[in-house]
N, CA, C and O atoms as a Tinker XYZ file with bonds, in Angstrom:
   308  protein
     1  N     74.373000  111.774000  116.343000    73     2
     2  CA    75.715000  111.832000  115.792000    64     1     3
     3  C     75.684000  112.768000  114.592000    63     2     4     5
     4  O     74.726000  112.952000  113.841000    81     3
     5  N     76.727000  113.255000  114.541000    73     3     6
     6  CA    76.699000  114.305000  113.220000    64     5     7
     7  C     77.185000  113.722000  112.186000    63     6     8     9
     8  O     77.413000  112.533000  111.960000    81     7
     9  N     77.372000  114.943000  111.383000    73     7    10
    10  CA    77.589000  113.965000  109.908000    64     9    11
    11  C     79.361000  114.141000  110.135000    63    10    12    13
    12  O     80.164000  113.424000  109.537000    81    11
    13  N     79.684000  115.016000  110.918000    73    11    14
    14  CA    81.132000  115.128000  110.945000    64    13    15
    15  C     81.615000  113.947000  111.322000    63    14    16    17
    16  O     82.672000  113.552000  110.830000    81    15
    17  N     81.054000  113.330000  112.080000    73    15    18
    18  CA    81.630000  111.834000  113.321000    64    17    19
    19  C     81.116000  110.981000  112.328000    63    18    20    21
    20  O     81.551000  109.840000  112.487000    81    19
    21  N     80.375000  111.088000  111.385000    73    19    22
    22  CA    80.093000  109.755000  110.458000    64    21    23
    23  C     81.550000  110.015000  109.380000    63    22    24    25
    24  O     82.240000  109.040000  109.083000    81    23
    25  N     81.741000  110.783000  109.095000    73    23    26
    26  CA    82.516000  111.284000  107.876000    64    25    27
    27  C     84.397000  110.867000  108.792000    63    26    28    29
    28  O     85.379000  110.480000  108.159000    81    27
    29  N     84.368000  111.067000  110.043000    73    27    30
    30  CA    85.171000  110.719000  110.722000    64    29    31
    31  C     85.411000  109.478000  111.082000    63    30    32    33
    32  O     86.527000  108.981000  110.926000    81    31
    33  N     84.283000  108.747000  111.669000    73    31    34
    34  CA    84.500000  107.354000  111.541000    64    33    35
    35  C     85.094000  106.412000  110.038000    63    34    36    37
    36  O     86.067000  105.690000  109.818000    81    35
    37  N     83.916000  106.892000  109.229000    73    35    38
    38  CA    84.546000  106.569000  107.726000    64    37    39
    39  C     85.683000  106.945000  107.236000    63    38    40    41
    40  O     86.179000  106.295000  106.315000    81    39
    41  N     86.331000  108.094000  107.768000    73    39    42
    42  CA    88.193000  107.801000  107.174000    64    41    43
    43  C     88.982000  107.392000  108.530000    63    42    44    45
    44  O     90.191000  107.615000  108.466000    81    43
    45  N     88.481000  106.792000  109.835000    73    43    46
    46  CA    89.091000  105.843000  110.252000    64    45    47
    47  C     89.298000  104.664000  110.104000    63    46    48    49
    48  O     89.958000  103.980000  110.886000    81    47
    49  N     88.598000  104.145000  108.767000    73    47    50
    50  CA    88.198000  102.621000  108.421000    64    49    51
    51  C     87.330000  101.930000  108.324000    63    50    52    53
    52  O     87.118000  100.930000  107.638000    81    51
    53  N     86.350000  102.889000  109.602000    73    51    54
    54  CA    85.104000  102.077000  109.515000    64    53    55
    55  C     83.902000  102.172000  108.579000    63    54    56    57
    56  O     83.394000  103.252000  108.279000    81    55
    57  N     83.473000  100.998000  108.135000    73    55    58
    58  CA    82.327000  100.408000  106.948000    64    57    59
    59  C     81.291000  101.687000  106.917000    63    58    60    61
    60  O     81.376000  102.533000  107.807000    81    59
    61  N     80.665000  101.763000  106.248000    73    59    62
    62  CA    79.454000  102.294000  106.456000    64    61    63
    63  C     78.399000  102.107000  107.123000    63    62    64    65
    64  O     77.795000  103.082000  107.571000    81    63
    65  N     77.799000  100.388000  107.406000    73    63    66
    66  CA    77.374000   99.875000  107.834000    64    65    67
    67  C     77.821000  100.008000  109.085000    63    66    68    69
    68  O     76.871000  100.520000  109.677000    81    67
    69  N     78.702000   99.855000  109.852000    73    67    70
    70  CA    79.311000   99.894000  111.022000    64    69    71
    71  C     79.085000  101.517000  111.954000    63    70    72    73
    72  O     78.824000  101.722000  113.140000    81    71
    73  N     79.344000  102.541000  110.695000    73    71    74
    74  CA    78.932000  103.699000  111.109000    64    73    75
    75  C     77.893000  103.910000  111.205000    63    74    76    77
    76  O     77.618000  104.669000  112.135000    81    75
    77  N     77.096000  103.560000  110.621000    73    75    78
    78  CA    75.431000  103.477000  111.004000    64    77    79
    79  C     75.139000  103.224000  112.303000    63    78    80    81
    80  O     74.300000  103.794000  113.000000    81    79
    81  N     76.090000  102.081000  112.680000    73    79    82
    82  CA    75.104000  100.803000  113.724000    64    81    83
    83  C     75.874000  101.991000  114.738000    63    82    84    85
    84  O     75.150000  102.815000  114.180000    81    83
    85  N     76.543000  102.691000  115.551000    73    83    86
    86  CA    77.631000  103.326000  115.961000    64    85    87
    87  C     76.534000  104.744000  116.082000    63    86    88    89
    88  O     76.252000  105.345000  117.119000    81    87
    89  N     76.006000  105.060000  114.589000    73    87    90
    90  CA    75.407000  106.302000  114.670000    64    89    91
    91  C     73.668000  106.008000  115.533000    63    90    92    93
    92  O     73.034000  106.927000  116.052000    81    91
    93  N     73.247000  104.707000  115.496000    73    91    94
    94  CA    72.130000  104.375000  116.140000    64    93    95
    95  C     72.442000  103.912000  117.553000    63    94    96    97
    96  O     71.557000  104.046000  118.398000    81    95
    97  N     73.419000  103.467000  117.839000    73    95    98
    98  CA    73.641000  102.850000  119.485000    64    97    99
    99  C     73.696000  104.593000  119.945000    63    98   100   101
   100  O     73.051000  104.731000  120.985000    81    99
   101  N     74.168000  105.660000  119.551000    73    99   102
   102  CA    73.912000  106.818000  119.740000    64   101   103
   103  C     72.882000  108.000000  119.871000    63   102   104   105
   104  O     72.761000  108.979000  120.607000    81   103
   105  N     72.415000  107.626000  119.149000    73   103   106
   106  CA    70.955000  108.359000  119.024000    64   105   107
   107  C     70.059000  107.760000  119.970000    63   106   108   109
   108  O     69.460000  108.470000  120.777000    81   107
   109  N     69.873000  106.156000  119.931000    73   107   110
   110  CA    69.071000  105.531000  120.793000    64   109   111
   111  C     69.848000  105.612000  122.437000    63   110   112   113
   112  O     69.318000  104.975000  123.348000    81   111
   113  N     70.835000  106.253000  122.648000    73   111   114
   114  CA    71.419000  106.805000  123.954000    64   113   115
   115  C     71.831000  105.252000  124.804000    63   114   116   117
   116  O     71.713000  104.867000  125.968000    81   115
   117  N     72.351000  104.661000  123.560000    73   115   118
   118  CA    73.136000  103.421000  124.492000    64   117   119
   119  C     74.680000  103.873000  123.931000    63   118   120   121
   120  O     75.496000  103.319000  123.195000    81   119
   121  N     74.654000  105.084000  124.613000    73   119   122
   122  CA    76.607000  105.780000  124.440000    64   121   123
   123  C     77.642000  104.446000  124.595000    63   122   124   125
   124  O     78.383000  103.983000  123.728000    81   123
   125  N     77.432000  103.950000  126.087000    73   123   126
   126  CA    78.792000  102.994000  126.508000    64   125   127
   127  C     79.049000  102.111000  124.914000    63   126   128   129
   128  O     80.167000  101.915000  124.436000    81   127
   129  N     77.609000  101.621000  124.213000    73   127   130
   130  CA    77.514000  100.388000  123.466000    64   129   131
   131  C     78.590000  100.989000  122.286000    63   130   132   133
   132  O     79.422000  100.344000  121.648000    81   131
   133  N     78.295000  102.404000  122.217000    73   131   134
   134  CA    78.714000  102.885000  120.824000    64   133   135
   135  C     80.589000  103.255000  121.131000    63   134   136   137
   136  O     81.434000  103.065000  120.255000    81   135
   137  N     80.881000  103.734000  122.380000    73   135   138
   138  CA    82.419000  103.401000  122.535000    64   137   139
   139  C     82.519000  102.431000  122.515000    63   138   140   141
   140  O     83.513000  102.291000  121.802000    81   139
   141  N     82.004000  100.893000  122.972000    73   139   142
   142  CA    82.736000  100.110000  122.776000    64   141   143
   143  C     83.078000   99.464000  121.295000    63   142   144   145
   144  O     84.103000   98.964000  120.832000    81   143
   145  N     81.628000   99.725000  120.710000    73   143   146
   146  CA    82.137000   99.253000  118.790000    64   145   147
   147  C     83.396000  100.393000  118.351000    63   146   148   149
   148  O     84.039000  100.053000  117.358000    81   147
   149  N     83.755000  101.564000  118.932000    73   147   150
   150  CA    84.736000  102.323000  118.719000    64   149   151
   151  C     86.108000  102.228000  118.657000    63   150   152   153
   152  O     87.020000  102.331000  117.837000    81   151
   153  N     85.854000  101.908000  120.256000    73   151   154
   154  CA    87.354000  100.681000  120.732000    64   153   155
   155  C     87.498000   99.192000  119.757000    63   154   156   157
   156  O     88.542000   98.690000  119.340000    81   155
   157  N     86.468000   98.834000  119.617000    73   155   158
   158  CA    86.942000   97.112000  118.686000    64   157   159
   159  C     87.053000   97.732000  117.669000    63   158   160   161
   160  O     86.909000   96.835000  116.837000    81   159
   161  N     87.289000   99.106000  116.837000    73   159   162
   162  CA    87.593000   99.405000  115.609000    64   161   163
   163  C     89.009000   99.921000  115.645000    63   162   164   165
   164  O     89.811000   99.916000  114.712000    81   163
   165  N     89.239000  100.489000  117.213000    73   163   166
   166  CA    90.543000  101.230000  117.289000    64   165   167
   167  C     91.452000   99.863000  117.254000    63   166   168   169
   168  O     92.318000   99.759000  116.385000    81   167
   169  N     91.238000   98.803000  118.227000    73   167   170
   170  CA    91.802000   97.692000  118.180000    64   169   171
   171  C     92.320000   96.784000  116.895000    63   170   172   173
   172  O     93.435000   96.276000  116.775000    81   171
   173  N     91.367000   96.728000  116.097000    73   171   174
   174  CA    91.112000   96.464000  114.758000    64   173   175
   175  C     92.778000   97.360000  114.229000    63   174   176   177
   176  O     93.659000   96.648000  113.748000    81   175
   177  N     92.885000   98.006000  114.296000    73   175   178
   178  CA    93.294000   99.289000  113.601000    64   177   179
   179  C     95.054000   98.798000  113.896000    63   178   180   181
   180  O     96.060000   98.512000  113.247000    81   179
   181  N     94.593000   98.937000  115.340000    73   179   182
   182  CA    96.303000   98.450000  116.007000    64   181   183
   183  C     96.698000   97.141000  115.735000    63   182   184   185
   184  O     97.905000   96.927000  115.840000    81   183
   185  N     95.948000   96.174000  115.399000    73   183   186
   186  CA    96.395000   94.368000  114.374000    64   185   187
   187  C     97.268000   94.980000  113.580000    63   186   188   189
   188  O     98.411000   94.616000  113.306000    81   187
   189  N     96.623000   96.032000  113.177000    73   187   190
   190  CA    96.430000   95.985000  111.559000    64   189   191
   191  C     98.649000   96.570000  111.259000    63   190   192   193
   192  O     99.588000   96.103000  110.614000    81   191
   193  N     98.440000   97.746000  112.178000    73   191   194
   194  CA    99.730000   97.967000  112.456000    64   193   195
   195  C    100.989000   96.773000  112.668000    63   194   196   197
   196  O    102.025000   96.445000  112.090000    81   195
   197  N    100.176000   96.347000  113.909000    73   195   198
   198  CA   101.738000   95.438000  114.524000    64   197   199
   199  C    101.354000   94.222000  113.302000    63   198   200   201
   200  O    101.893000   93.176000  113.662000    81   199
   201  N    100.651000   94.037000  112.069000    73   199   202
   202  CA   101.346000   93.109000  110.828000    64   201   203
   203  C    101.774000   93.708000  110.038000    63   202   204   205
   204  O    102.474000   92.984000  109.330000    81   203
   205  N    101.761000   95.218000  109.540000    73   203   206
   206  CA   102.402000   95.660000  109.019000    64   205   207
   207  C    103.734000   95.618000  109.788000    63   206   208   209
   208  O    104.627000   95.125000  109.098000    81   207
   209  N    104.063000   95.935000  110.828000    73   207   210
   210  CA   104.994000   96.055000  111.307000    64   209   211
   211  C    106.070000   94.937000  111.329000    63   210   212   213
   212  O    107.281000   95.108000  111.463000    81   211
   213  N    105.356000   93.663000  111.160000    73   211   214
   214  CA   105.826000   92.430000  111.592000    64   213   215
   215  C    106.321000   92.141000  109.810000    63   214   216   217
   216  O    107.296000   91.405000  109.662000    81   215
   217  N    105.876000   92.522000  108.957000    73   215   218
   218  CA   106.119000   92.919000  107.237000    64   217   219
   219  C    107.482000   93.108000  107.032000    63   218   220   221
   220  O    108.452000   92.508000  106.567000    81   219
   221  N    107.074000   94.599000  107.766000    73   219   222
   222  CA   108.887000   95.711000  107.608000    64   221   223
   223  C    109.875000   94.675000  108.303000    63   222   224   225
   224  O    110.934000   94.383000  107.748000    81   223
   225  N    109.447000   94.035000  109.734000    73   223   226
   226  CA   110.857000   93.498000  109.943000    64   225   227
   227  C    111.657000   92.485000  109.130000    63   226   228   229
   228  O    112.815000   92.455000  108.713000    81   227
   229  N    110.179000   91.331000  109.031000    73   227   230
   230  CA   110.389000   90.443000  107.885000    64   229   231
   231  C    111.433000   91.344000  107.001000    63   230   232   233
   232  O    112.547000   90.948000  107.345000    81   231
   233  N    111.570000   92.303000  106.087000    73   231   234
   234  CA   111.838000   92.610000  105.109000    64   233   235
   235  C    112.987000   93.247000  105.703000    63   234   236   237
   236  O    113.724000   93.347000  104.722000    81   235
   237  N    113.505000   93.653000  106.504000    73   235   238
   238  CA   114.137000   94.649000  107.114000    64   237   239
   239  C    115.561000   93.714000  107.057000    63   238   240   241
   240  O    116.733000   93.905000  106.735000    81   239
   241  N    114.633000   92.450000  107.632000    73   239   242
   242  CA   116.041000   91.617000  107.988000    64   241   243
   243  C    115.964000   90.616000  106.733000    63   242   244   245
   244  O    115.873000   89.407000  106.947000    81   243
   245  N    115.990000   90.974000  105.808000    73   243   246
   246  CA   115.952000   90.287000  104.810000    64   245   247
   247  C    116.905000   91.340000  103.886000    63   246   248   249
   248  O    117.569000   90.696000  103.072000    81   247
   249  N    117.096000   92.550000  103.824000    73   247   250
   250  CA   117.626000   93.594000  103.280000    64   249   251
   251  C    119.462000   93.515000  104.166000    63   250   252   253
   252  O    120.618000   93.830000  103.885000    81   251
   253  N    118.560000   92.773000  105.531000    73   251   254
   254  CA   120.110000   93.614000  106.265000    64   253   255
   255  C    121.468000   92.354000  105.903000    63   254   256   257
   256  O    122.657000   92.500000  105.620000    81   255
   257  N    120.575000   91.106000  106.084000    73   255   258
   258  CA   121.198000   89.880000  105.385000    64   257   259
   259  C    121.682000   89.901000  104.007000    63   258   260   261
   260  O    122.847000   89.603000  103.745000    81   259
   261  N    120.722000   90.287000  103.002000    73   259   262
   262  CA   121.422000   90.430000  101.678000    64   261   263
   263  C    122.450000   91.708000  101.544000    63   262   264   265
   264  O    123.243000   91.823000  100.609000    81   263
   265  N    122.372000   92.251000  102.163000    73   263   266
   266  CA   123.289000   93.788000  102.608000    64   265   267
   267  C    125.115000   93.091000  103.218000    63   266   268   269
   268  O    126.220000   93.396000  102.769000    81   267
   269  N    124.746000   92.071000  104.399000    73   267   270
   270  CA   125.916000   91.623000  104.668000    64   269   271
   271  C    126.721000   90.624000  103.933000    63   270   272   273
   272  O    127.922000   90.458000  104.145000    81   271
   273  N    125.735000   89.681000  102.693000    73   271   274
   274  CA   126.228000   88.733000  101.889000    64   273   275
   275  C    126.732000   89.720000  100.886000    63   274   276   277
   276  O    127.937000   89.504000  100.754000    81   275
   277  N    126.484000   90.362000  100.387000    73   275   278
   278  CA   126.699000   91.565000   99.197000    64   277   279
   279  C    128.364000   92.229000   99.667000    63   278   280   281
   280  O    129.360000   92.135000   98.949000    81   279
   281  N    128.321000   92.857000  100.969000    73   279   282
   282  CA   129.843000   92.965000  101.649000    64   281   283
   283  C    130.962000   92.043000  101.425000    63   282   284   285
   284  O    132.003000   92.189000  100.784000    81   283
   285  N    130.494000   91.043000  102.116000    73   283   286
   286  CA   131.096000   89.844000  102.181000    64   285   287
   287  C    131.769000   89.587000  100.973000    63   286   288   289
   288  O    132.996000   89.503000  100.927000    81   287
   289  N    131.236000   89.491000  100.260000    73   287   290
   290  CA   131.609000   89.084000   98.309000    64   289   291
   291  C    132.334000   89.544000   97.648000    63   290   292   293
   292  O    133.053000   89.028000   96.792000    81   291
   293  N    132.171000   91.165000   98.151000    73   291   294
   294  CA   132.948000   92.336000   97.682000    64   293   295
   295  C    134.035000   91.882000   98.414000    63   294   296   297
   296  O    134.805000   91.147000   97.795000    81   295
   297  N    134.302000   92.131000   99.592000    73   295   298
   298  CA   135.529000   92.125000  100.272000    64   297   299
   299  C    136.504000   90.889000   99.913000    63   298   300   301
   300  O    137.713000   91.115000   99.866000    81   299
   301  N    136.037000   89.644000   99.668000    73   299   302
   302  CA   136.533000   88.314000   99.216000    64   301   303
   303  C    137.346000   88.399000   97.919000    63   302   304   305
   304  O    138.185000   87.591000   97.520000    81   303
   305  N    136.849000   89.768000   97.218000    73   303   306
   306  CA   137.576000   89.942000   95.729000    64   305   307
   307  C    138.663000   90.346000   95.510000    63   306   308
   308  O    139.072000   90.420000   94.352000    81   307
């Protein structure tokens, strides 16, 4: 593995430690082993999204509610 794919893995998230183990399932030519710690990092990655995501809505509909009580109040005046 090069240092580019270490330097790459590491601003995808992954540990150092992790890039290591990733850079040795490689070298020692167990490839499949080292996509698959790849994939459980990409996976990792996509959680990580759909709770952010699940955040924004939380908040989204929390904005759109205080947005329609805020109308409401106004218009009542």
């Amino acid at each position: 593995m090069t240092q580019a794919m270490m330097e790459i893995l590491q601003d995808a998230g992954c540990t150092k430690s992790r890039a290591q183990n990733i850079e040795y399932l490689c070298t020692a030519g167990q490839i499949p082993d080292a996509l698959h710690q790849m994939k459980i990092l990409r996976c990792d990655l996509i959680e990580e999204i759909h709770q952010s995501q699940r955040k924004l809505d939380c908040l989204d509909f929390l904005i759109r509610n205080t947005e329609k009580e805020m109308n409401k109040t106004y218009r009542e005046r």
